[in-house]
C-alpha positions as CSV (number, residue, x, y, z in Angstrom):
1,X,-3.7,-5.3,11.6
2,X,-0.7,-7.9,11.6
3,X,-2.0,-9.1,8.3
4,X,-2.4,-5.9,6.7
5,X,1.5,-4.6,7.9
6,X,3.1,-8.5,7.2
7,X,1.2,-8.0,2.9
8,X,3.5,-4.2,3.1
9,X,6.2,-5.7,4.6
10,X,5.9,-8.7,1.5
11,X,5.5,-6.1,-0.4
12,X,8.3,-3.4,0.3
13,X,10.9,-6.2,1.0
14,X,9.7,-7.5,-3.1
15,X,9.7,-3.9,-3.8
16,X,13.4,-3.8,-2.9
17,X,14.6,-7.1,-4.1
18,X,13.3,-7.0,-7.5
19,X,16.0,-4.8,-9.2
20,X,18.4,-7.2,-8.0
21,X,16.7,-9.3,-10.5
22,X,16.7,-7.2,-13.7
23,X,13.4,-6.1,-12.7
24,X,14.3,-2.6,-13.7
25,X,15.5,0.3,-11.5
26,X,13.4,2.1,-9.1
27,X,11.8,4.9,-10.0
28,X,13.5,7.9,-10.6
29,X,11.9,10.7,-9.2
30,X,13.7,13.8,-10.4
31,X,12.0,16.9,-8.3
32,X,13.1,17.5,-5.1
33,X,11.8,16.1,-2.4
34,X,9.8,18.0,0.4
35,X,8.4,17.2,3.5
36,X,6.3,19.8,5.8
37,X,8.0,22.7,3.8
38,X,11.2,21.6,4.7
39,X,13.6,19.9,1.5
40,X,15.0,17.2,2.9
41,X,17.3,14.2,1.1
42,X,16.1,11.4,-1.3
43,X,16.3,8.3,1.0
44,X,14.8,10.7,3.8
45,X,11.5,11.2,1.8
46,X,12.0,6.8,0.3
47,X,12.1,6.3,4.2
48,X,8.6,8.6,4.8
49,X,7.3,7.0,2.1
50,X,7.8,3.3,3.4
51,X,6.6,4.8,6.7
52,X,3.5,5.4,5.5
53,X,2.8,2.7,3.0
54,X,3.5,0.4,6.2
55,X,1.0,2.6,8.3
56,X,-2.1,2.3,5.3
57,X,-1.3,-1.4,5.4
58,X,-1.7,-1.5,9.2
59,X,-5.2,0.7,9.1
60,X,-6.2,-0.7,6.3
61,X,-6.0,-4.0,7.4
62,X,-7.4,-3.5,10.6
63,X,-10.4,-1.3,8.9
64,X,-11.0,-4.9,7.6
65,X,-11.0,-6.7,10.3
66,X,-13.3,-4.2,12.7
67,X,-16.0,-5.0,9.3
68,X,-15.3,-8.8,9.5
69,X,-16.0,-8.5,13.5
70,X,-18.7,-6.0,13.2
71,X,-20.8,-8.1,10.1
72,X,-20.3,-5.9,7.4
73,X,-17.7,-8.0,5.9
74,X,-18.5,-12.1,5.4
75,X,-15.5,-12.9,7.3
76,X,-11.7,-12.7,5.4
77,X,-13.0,-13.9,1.5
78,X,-11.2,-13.1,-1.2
79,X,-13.7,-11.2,-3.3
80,X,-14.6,-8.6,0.0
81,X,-11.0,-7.9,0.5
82,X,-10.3,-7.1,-3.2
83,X,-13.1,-4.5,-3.2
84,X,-11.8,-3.3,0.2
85,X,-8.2,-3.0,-1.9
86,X,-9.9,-0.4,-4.2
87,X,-10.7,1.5,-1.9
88,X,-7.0,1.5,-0.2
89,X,-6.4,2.6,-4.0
90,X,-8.7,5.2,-3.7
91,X,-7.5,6.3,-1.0
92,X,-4.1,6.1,-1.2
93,X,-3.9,7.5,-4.8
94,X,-6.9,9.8,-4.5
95,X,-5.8,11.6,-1.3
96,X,-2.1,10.6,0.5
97,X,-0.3,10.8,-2.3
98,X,-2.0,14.1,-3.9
99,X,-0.9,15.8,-0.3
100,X,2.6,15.4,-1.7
101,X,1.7,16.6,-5.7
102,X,1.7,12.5,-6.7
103,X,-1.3,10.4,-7.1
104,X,-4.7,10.4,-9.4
105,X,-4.9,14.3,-9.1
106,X,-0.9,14.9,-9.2
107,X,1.1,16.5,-11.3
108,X,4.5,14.8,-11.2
109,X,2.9,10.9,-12.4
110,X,2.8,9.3,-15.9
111,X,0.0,8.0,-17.6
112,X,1.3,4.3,-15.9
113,X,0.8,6.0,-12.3
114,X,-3.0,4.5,-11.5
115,X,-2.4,1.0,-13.3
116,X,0.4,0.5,-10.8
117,X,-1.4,1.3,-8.1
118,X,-4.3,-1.0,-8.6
119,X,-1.9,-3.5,-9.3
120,X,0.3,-2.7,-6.0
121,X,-2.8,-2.6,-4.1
122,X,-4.2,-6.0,-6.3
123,X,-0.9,-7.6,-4.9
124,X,-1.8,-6.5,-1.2
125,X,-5.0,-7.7,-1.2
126,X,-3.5,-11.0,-2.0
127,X,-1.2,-11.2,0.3
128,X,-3.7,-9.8,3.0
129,X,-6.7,-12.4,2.2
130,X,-3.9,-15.1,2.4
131,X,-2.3,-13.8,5.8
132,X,-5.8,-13.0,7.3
133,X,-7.2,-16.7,6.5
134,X,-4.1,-18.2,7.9
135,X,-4.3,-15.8,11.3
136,X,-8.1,-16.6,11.6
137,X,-7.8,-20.2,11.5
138,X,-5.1,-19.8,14.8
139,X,-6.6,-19.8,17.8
140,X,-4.4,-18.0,20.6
């Protein structure tokens, strides 16, 4: 779980910096934002959203871990964890975000939407195999 919420924090921190750097601009997002029913201000729905990328990253990472202890997964190897990163994409782009008219099935994405998101959760998996094998070899 501490590997999978330190790869979003990497990520979101990145995520943040990078327009600093004549990465671009973040993404415009020109409907207005809802949440429950209720409209509710731009950096109230950017702040939901880093909520729950952070909480995906924490299950998701801990999802991985219960296989590594439990035998399914071959301990924290790089090609398990990028398969197990699909299936964050999957999830993440095939349900969470659809809740909220975004993702795979959304209405309010371009045709770039699902090559980001493999690529996002690509970059995660990363970070999380490099985290997790780091944390494993510590004994506490």
């Amino acid at each position: 779980m501490v590997a999978g919420i330190s790869a979003g924090g990497i990520m979101l921190f990145l995520s943040h910096l990078a327009p600093y750097f004549k990465a671009g601009n973040f993404v415009r997002d020109l409907d207005q934002p809802v949440l429950l029913g209720r409209k509710v201000t731009r950096r109230e729905a950017h702040l939901v959203g880093i909520f729950v990328f952070l909480i995906l990253s924490t299950v998701f990472g801990g999802l991985f871990g219960l296989l590594v202890q439990t035998g399914v997964a071959a301990g924290f190897q790089f090609l398990p964890i990028i398969l197990w990163s699909l299936v964050l994409t999957l999830v993440y782009g095939g349900v969470i975000l659809p809740l909220e008219g975004h993702g795979f099935f959304g209405l309010k994405e371009d045709a770039w939407f699902p090559v980001d998101l493999v690529i996002t959760d690509f970059l995660w998996a990363i970070l999380f195999w490099q985290i997790a094998s780091l944390l494993s070899s510590v004994s506490i």
